[in-house]
C-alpha positions as CSV (number, residue, x, y, z in Angstrom):
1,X,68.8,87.4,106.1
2,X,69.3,91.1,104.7
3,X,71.8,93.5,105.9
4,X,71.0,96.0,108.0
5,X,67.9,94.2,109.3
6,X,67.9,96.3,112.5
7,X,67.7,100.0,110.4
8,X,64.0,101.4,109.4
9,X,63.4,104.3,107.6
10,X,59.9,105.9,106.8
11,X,61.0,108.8,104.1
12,X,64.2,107.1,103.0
13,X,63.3,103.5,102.7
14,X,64.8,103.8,98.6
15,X,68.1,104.9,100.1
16,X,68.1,101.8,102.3
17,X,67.2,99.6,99.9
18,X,70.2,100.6,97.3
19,X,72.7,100.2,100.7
20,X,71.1,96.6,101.2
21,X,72.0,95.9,97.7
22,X,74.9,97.2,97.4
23,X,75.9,95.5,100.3
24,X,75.0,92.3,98.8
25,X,76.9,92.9,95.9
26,X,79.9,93.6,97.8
27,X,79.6,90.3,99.8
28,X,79.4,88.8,96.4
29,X,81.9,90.6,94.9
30,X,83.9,89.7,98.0
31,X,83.2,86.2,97.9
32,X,84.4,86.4,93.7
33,X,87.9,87.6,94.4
34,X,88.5,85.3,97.0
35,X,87.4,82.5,94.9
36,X,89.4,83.6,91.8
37,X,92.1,83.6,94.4
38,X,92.3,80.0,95.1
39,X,92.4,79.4,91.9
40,X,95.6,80.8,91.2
41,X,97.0,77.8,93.3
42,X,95.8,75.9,90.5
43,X,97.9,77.5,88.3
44,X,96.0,80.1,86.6
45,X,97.6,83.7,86.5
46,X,94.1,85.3,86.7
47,X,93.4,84.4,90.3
48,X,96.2,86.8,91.2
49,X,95.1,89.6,89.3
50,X,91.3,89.5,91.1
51,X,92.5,89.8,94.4
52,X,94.6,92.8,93.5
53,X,91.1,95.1,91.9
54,X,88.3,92.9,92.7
55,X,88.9,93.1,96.9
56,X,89.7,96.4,97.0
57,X,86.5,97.1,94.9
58,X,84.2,95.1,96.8
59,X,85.9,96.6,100.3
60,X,84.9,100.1,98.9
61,X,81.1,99.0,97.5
62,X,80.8,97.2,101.1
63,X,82.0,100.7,103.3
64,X,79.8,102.9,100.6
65,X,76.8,100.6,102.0
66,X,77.9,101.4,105.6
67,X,78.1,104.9,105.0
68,X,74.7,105.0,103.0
69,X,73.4,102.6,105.9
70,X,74.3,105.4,108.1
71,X,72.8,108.4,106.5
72,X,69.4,106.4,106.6
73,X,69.7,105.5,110.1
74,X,71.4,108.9,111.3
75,X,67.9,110.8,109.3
76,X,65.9,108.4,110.8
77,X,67.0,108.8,114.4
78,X,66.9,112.8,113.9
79,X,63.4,112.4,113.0
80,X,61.9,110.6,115.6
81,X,63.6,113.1,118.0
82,X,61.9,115.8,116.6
83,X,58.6,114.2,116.5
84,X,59.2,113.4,120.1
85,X,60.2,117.3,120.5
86,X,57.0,118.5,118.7
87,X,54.8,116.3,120.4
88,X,56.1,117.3,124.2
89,X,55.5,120.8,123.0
90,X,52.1,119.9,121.9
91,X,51.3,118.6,125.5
């Protein structure tokens, strides 16, 4: 399970692979905060002071990966429909 499974890219397929992972490391991040978060029922002061940078962080690394999820699949789309274009000419 990756994200953005359904996105393919033939000159940009670095550029994917940096949103997949930054993805991940949102999710991760994500996943950190919340944890540290429970733990400030447990009486540690720390918890509290993860969710405040540590979920707005990994919010903004997650919608970066959108955006640069985007830009691969917007360039990707663009392409084919000038290939399409060019070939129809051709014909």
């Amino acid at each position: 399970m990756k994200p953005y499974n359904n996105i393919q890219s033939t000159h940009l397929g670095f550029l994917l692979f940096i949103a997949r992972a930054t993805a991940v490391i949102g999710l991760l991040l994500f996943i950190f905060s919340i944890l540290m978060f429970c733990l400030t029922f447990l009486g540690k002061s720390i918890g509290a002071m993860s969710l405040v940078t540590f979920l707005p962080m990994s919010m903004g690394v997650i919608f970066f990966s959108g955006l640069l999820a985007v830009l691969v699949a917007w360039e990707e789309g663009y392409r084919m429909r000038t290939e399409h274009m060019i070939n129809s000419e051709k014909t």
